[in-house]
MIZABA-786304 format. One record per residue (C-alpha): y, x, z. Coordinates in steps of 0.1 Angstrom, whole numbers, padded with zeros to 4 digits, always signed. Layout:
// residues N
YXZ;...
This chain:
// residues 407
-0750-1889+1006;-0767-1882+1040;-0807-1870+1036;-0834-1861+1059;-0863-1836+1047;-0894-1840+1058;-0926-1814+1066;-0956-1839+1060;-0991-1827+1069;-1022-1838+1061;-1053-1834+1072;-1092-1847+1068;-1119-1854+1047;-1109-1845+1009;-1115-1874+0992;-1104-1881+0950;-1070-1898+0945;-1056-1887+0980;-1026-1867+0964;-1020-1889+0942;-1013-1921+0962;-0997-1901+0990;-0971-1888+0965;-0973-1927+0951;-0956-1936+0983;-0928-1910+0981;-0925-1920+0945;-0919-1957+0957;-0888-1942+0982;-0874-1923+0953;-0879-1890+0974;-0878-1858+0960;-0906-1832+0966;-0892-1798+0977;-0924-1780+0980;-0966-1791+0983;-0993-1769+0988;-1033-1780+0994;-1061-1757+1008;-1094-1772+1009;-1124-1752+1034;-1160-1769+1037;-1146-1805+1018;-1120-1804+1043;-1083-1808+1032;-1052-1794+1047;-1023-1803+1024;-0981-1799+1029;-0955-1815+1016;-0919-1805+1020;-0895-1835+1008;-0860-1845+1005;-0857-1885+1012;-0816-1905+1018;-0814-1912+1057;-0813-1945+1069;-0837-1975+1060;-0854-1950+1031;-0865-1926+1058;-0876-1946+1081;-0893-1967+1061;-0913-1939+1040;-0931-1925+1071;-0942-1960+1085;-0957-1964+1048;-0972-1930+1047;-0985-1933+1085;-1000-1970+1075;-1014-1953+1040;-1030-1923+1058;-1047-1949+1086;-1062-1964+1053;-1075-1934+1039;-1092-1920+1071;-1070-1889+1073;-1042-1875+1100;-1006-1875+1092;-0983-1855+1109;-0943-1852+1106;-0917-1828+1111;-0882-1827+1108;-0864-1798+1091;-0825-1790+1093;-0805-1782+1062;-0798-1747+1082;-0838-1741+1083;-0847-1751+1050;-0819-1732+1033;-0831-1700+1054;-0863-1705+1038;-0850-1708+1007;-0832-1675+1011;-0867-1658+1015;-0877-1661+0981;-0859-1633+0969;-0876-1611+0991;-0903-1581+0981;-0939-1598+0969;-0971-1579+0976;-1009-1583+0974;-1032-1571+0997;-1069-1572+0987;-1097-1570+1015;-1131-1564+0999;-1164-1561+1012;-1206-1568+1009;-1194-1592+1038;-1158-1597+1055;-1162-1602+1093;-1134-1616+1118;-1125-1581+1133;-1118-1570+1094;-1093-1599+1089;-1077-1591+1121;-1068-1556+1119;-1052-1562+1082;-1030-1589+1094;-1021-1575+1129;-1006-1542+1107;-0985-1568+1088;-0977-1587+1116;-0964-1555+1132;-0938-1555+1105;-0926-1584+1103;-0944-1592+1072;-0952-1630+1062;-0986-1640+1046;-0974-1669+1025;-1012-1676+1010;-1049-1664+1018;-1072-1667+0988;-1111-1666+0986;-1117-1647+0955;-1160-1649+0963;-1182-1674+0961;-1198-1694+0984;-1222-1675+1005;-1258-1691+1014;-1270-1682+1045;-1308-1690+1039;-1315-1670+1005;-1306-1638+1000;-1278-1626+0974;-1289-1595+0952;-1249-1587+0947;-1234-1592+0985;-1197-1591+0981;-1170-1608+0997;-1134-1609+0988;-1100-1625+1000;-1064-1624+0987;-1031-1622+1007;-0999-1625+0992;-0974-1612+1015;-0934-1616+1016;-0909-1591+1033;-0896-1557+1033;-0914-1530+1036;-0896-1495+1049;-0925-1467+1047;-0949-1479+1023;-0969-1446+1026;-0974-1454+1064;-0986-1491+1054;-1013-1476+1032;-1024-1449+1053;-1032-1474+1082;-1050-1496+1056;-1070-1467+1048;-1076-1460+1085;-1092-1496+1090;-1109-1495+1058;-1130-1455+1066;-1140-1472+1105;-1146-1513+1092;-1161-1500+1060;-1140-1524+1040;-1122-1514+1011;-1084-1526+1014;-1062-1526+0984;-1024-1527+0984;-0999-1535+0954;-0966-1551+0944;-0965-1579+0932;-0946-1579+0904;-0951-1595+0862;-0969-1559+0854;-0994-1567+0880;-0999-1602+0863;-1001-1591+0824;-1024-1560+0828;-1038-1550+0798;-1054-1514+0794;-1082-1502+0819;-1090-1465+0817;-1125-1452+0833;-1137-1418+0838;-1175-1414+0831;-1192-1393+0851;-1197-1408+0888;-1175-1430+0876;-1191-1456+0847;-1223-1433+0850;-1239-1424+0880;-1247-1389+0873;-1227-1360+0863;-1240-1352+0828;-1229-1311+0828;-1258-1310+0861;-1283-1328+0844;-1282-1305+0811;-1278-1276+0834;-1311-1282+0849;-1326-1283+0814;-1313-1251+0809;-1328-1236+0839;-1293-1234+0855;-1287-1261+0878;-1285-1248+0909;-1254-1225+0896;-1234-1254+0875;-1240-1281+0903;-1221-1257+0926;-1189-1252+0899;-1188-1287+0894;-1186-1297+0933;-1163-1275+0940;-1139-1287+0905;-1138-1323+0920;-1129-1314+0957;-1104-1296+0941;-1111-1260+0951;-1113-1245+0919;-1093-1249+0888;-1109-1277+0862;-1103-1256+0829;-1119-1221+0849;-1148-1244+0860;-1151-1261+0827;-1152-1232+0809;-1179-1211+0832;-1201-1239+0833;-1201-1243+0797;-1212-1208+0791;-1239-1211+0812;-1252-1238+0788;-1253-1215+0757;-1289-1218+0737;-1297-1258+0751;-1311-1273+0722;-1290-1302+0708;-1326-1326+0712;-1322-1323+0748;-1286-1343+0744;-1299-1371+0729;-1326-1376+0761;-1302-1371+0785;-1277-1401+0766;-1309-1426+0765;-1313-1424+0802;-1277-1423+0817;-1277-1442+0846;-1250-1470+0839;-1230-1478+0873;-1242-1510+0887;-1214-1539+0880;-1203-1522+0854;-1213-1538+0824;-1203-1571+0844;-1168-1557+0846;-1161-1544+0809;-1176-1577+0791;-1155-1601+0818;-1121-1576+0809;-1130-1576+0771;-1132-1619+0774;-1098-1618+0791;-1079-1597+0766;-1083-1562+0778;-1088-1530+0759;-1113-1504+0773;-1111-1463+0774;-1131-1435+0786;-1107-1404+0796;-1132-1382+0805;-1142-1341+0816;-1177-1347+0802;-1187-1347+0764;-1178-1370+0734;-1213-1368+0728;-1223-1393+0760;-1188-1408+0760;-1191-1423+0718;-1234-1437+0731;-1216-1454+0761;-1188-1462+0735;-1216-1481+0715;-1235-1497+0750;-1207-1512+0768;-1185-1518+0735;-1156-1493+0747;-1124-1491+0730;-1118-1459+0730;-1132-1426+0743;-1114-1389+0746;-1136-1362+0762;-1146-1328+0752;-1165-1318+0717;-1191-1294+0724;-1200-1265+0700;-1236-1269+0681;-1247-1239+0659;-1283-1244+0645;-1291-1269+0665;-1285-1257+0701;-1255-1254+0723;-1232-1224+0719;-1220-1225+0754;-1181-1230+0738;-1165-1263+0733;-1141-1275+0704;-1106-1289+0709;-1086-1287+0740;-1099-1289+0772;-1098-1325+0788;-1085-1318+0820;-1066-1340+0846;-1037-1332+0827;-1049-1341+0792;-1060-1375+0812;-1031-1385+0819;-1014-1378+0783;-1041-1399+0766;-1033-1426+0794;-0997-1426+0782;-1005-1425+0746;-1025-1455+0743;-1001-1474+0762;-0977-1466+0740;-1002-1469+0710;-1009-1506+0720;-0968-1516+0729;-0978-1516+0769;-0953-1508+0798;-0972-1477+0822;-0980-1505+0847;-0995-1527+0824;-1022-1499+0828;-1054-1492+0850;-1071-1463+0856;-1104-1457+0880;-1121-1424+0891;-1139-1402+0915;-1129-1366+0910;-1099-1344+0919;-1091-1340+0880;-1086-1377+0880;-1059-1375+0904;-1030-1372+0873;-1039-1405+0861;-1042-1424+0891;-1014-1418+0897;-0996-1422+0866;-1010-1456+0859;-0997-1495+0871;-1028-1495+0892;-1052-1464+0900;-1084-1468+0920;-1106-1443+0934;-1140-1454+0929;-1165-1443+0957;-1147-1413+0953;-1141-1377+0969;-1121-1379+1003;-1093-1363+0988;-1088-1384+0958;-1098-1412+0980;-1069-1406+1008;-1039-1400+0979;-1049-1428+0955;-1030-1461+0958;-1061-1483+0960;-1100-1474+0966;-1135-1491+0963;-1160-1477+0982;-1182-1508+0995;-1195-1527+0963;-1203-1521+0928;-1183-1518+0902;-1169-1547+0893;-1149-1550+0923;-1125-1537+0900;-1119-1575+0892;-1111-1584+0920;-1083-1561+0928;-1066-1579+0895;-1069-1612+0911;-1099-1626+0894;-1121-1654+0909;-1160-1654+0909;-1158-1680+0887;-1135-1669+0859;-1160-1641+0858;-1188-1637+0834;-1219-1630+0858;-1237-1606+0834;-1251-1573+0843;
């Protein structure tokens, strides 16, 4: 049996019931729909529809009745013909690689948009959907959390994906734009386990400075601890210099400093909307237990694994308890509660700042560096350095409005 396929498109004024009595008409010609896909910008519809319909009197007489039909509902109808030979080269695509690309920002301008999508369309890559993942944005009255956020999900092959991400990082340093790049595959879909380190990270101070400077020994730790997270120095030697430095704090001190820590803004928006979705929550940290179990408490964490520190008559030794948390010992606790909770590695998420965060970025389905050191920023496979938080949600594909907007 001969058939023609068909590329309808439609475009106008959205209106209820439009899909429905459009599709009505194909029902009536006993055509079968091959593909459809709507977009709707400013009440505005732009819709497809891809269909297989027997050649002859059928075909011709389902586009008169769908031309007449579109008259009555005020919109344009447009037709094109597809050969067997194109539309079974498009089916042939599908098998190809999936990715996401993420472009985030306080506000996405034209020249943003452009450079992402001229480096894929460089190589040959095809954008098969754009997605606003932000809300609408008034232009009268001012927004206390600017963000703006789109998806792409791209199709094709992808030979140096080092080079791709390097030129992503390029726009995203001169734009100031934060670009993320994944694969899209079912681990990307069915994440379940999001790992935070704590200072600079879901705190926005690094505890070990702030007890230094009650022990009169600021200006000496807040130089080991710089130099740890560019990487210059070894984590344990640091660790282990600072903490002696501490010796004689009194334990009172701690619980100050833990009242007052300076939770990240967007934070608290992004563990409640993860906990409502499923997710479980850990702190993997360099810092103390101490601050790690009173954020435990605040932002109902999962699970925390940091360092113990000594107390002797009620004031710091200057030694710690345990092994050392380093990037290392990160990265093993990463694994072990995947494995703990039944999850695959890239059913995993891990975010951080520091060089000694480096082993679990990289180790997990999905690491971002968050406002983080240029060298952990440059090697880790996705970064946010232009909004809060919670732009963590967005890189997982989450809508403004599946979110809780708590903070």
């Amino acid at each position: 049996m001969a058939t023609d396929i068909f590329l309808l498109n439609i475009s106008g004024q959205d209106k209820p019931g439009l899909t429905s009595t459009l599709t009505g008409v194909l029902a009536e010609y006993g055509a079968k729909v091959l593909d459809i896909g709507q977009a709707n910008i400013h009440d505005t519809l732009s819709l497809g529809i891809l269909f297989e319909i027997k050649a002859g009197k059928k075909s011709a007489g389902v586009l008169k009745d769908l031309l007449f039909k579109s008259y009555e509902l005020g919109i344009t109808a447009k037709f094109s013909p597809i050969t067997l030979e194109d539309y079974e080269h498009w089916v042939t695509l599908q098998g190809k690689d999936r990715y996401i690309v993420t472009i985030l920002g306080k506000k996405l301008a034209a020249e943003q948009i452009s450079e992402v999508t001229k480096i894929l369309s460089d190589r040959n890559l095809n954008i098969d959907s754009i997605k606003r993942l932000t809300g609408r944005t008034s232009l009268v009255k001012t927004d206390t959390m600017p963000r703006a956020s789109i998806q792409l999900s791209i199709r094709g092959k992808i030979e140096d994906k080092a080079e791709l991400t390097e030129q992503f990082m390029q726009v995203s340093k001169r734009l100031d734009v934060d670009i993320a790049f994944q694969e899209d595959s079912i681990f990307r879909r069915n994440r379940r386990l999001v790992c935070f380190d704590m200072d600079s990270t879901l705190i926005q101070t690094e505890v070990i400075d702030e007890l230094a400077e009650l022990a009169g020994v600021g200006e000496e730790v807040k130089a080991i601890t710089e130099s740890a997270m560019q990487g210059e120095i070894d984590f344990n030697e640091s660790f282990k210099r600072r903490m002696k430095l501490l010796k004689g704090l009194p334990e009172s001190e701690l619980q100050n400093v833990a009242e007052n820590l300076p939770i990240t803004k967007g934070a608290r928006r992004l563990i409640d909307t993860l906990h409502s979705y499923g997710f479980k929550t850990a702190i993997l940290s360099g810092g103390f237990t101490y601050f790690g179990n009173y954020l435990k408490e605040k932002l109902d964490i999962d699970y925390v694994h940091a360092n113990t520190l000594e107390i002797k008559d009620g004031v710091l030794t200057g030694n710690y308890i345990g092994d050392i948390v380093d990037g290392q010992k990160k990265a093993e606790h990463l694994q072990a509660l995947a494995d703990e909770l039944g999850l695959d590695i890239g059913q995993t998420i891990a975010v951080g700042d520091g060089a000694n965060d480096m082993p679990m970025l990289n180790l997990a389905g999905l690491g971002i560096a968050y406002h983080a050191k240029p060298k952990v920023r440059d090697s880790a496979q996705s970064s946010i350095s232009n909004v809060d938080l919670d732009g963590v949600l967005y890189l997982l594909g989450y809508h403004d409005r599946h979110i809780d907007l708590v903070d």
